[in-house]
Structures are given as structure tokens and as C-alpha cells.
N, CA, C and O atoms as a printed pandas DataFrame, in Angstrom:
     atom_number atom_name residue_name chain_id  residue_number  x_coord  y_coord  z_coord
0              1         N          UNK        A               1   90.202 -120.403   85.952
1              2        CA          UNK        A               1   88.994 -119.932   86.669
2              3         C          UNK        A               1   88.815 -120.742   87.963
3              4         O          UNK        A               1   87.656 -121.118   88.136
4              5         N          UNK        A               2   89.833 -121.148   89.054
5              6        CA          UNK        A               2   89.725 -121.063   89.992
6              7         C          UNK        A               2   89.031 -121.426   91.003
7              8         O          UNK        A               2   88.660 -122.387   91.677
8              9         N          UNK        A               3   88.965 -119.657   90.791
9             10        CA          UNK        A               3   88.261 -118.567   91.956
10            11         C          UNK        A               3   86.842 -118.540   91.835
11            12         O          UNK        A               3   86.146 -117.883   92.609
12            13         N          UNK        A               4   86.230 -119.440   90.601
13            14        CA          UNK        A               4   84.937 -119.439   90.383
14            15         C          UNK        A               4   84.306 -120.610   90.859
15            16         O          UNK        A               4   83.110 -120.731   91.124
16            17         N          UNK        A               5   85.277 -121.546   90.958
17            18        CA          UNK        A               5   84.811 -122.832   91.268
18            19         C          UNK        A               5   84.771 -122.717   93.207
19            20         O          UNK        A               5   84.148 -123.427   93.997
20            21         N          UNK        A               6   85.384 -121.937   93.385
21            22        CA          UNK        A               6   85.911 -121.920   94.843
22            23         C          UNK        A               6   84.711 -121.047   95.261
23            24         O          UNK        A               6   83.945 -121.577   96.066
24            25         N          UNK        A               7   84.456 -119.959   94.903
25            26        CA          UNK        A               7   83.104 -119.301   95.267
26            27         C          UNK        A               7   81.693 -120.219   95.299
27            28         O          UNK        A               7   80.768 -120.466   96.073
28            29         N          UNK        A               8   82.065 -120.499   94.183
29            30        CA          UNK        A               8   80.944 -121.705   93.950
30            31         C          UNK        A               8   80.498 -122.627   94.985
31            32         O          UNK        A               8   79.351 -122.889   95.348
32            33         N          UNK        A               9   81.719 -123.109   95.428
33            34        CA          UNK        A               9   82.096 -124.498   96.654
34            35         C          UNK        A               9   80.990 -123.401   97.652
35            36         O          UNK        A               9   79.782 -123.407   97.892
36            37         N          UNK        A              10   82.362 -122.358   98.110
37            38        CA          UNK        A              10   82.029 -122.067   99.433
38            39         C          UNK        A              10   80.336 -121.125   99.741
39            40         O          UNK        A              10   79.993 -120.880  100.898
40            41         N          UNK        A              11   79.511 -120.731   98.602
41            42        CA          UNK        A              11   78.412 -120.530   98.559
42            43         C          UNK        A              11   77.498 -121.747   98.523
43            44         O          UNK        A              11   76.322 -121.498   98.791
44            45         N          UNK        A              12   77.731 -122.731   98.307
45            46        CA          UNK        A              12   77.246 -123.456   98.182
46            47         C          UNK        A              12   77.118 -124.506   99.871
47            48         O          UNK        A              12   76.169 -124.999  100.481
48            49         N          UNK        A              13   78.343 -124.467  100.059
49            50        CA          UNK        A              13   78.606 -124.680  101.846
50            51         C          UNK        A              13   77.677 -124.084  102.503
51            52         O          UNK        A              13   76.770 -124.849  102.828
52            53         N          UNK        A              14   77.521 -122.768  102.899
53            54        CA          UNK        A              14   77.243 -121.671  103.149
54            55         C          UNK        A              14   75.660 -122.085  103.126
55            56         O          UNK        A              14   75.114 -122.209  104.223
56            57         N          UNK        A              15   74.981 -122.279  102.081
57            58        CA          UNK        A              15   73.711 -122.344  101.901
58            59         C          UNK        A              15   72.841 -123.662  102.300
59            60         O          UNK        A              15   71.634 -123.797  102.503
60            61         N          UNK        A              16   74.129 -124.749  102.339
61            62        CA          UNK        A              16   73.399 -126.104  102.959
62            63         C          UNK        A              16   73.784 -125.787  104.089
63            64         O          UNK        A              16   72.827 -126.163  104.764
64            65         N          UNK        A              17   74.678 -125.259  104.953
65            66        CA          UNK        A              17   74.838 -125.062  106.456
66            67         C          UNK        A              17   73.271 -123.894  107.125
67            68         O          UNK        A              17   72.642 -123.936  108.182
68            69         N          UNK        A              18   73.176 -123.155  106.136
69            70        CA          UNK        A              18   71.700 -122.257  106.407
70            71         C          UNK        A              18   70.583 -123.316  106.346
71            72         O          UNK        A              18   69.771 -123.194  107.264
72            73         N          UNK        A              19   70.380 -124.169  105.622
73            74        CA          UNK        A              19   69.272 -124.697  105.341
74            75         C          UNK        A              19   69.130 -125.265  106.742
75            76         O          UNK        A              19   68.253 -124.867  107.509
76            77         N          UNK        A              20   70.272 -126.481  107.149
77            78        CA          UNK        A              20   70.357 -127.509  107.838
78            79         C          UNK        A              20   70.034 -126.490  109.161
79            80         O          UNK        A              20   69.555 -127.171  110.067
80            81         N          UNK        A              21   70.161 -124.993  109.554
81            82        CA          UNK        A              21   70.328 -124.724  110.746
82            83         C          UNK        A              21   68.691 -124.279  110.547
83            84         O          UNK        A              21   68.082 -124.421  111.607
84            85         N          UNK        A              22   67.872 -123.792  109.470
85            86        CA          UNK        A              22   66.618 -123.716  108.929
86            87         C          UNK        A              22   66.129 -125.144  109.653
87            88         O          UNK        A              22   65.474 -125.097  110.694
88            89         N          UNK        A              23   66.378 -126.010  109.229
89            90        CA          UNK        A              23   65.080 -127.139  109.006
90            91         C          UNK        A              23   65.612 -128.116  110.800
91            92         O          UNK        A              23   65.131 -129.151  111.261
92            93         N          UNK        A              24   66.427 -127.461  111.215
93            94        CA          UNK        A              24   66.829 -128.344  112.662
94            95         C          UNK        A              24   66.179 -127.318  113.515
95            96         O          UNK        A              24   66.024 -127.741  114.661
96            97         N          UNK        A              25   65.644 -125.815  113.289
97            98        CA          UNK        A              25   65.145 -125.282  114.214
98            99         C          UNK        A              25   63.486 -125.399  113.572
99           100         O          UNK        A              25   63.058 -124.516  114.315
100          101         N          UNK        A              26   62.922 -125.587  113.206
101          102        CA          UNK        A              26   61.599 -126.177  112.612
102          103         C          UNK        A              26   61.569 -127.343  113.327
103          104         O          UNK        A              26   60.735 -127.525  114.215
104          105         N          UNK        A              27   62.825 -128.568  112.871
105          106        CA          UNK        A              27   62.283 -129.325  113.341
106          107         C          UNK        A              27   62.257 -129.116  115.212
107          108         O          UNK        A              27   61.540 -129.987  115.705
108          109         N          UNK        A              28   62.593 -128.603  115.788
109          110        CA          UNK        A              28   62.789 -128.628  117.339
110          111         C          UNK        A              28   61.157 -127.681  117.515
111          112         O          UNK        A              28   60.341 -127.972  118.389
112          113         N          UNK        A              29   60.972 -126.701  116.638
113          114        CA          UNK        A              29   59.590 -126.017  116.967
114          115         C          UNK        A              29   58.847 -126.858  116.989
115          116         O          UNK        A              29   58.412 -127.098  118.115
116          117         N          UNK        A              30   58.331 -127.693  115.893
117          118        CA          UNK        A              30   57.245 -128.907  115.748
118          119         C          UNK        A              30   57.269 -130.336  117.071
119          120         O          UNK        A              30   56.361 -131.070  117.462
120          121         N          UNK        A              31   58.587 -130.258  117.414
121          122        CA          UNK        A              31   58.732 -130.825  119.251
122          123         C          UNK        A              31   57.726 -130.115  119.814
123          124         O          UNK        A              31   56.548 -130.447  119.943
124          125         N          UNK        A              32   58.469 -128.747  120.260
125          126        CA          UNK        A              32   57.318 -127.837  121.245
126          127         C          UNK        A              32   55.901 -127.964  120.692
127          128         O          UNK        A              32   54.967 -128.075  121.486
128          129         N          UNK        A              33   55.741 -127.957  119.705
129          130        CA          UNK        A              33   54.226 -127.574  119.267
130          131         C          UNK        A              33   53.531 -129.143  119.577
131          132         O          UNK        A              33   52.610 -129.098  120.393
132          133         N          UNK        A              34   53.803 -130.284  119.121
133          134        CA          UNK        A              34   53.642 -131.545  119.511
134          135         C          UNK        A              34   53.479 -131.683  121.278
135          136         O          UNK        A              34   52.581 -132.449  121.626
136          137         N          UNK        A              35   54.122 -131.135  122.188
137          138        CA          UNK        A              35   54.160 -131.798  123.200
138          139         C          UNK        A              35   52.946 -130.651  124.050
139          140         O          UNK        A              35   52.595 -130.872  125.209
């Protein structure tokens, strides 16, 4: 089973690379909103 562990990985990649691009454009809004 692999192919399960590998889905696994790369969904899992996938979802901390979303977050991180989530919470780095928040954090740059709360700049603008601050200044």
C-alpha cells in the first residue's frame, strides 16, 4: 500500500502549502489594516 502512503504525503503537502499561503496573506492584510 504504497500509493496510500504517497497520497497521504502529497495531500498532506498540499494542505500545509494552502494554509501557509492562507495565514501569510492574513497576515500581510492585518499590515494594511494596522497602518
Amino acid at each position: 500500500m504504497w500509493y496510500f502512503a504517497w497520497v497521504l504525503g502529497v495531500s498532506a503537502a498540499v494542505m500545509v502549502s494552502v494554509l501557509n499561503a492562507m495565514w501569510y496573506e492574513a497576515q500581510e492584510c492585518a499590515k494594511e489594516e494596522a497602518r
